[in-house]
C-alpha positions in Angstrom: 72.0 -101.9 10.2 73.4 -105.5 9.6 72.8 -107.7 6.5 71.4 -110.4 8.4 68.8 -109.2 11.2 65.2 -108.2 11.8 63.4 -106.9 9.0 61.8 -102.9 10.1 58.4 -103.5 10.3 55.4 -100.5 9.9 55.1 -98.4 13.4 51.6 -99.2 13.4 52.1 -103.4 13.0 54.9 -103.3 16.2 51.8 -101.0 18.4 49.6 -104.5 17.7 52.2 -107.0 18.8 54.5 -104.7 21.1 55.0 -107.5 23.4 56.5 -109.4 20.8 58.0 -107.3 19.5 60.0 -105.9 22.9 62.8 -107.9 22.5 63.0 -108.0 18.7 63.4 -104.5 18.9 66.7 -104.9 21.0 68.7 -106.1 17.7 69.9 -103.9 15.3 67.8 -104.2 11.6 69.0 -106.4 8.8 68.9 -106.3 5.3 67.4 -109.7 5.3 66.3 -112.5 7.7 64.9 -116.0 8.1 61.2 -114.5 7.9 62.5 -112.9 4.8 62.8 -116.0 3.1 59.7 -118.3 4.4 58.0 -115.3 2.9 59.6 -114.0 -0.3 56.5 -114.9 -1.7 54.2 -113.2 0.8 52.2 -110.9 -2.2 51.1 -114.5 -3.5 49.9 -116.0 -0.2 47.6 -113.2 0.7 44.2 -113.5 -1.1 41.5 -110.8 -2.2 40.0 -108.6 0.3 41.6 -107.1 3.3 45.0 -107.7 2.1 46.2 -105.8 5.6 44.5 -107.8 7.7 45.1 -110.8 6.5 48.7 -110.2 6.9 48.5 -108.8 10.4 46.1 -112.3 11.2 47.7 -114.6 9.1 51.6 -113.8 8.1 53.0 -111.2 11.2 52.5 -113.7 14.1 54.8 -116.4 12.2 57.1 -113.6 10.9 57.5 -112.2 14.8 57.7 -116.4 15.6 60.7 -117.0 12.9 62.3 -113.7 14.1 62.3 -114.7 18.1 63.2 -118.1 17.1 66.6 -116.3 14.9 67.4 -114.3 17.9 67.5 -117.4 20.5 69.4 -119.3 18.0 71.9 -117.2 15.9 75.0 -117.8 15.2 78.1 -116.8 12.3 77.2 -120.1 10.2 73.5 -119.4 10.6 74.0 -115.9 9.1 76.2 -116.9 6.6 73.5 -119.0 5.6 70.3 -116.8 5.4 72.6 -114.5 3.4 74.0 -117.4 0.9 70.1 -118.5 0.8 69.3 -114.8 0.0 72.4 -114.2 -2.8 70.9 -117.0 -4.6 67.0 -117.0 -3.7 66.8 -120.7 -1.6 64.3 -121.0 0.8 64.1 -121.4 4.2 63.3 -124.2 6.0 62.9 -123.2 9.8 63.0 -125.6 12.6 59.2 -125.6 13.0 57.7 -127.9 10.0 54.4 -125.5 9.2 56.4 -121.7 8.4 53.9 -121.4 6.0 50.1 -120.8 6.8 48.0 -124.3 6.0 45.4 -122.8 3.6 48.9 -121.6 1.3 49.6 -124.0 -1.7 52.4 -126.0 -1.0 54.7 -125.0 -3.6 55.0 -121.6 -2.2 57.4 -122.4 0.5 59.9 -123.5 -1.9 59.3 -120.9 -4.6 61.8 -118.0 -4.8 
């Protein structure tokens, strides 16, 4: 395991998006990550009801997104970062503008 890496995700979440989640797979875990950050908040975004599947429709497709995107573009700095963002609870701000789902207040992207 490295600090900065994949998160481990529930056996039965990676059988849903095992194309996805073929090359994630490759990496050795982290202890923290970019998806990590986006959604640090994640308990608050998820409404009542089906709290699983709302998380497997609305928050795993982004998190697998943030974690392809890491892997393509990784480097020392960038880990240094995401662990200095993750000492001292700053958020992420990925290169695609909407990390966030749309129907999520605002200020929760932010929040730590």
């Amino acid at each position: 395991m490295r600090l900065v890496g994949p998160r481990p995700e529930l056996e039965r979440f990676v059988e849903m998006f095992r194309p996805q989640y073929a090359l994630i797979l490759r990496q050795r875990p982290g202890l923290t990550d970019p998806a990590s950050l986006v959604y640090r908040q994640e308990v608050r975004i998820l409404g009542p009801g089906n709290v699983e599947a709302q998380y497997v429709t609305r928050i795993l497709p982004r998190k697998l997104e943030l974690s392809l995107e890491y892997q393509q573009h990784r480097t020392f700095l960038s880990d240094l970062g995401i662990i200095f963002r993750t000492v001292f609870g700053l958020p992420w701000v990925p290169r695609d503008p909407s990390p966030i789902p749309r129907d999520t207040p605002p200020d929760l992207s932010t929040k730590a």
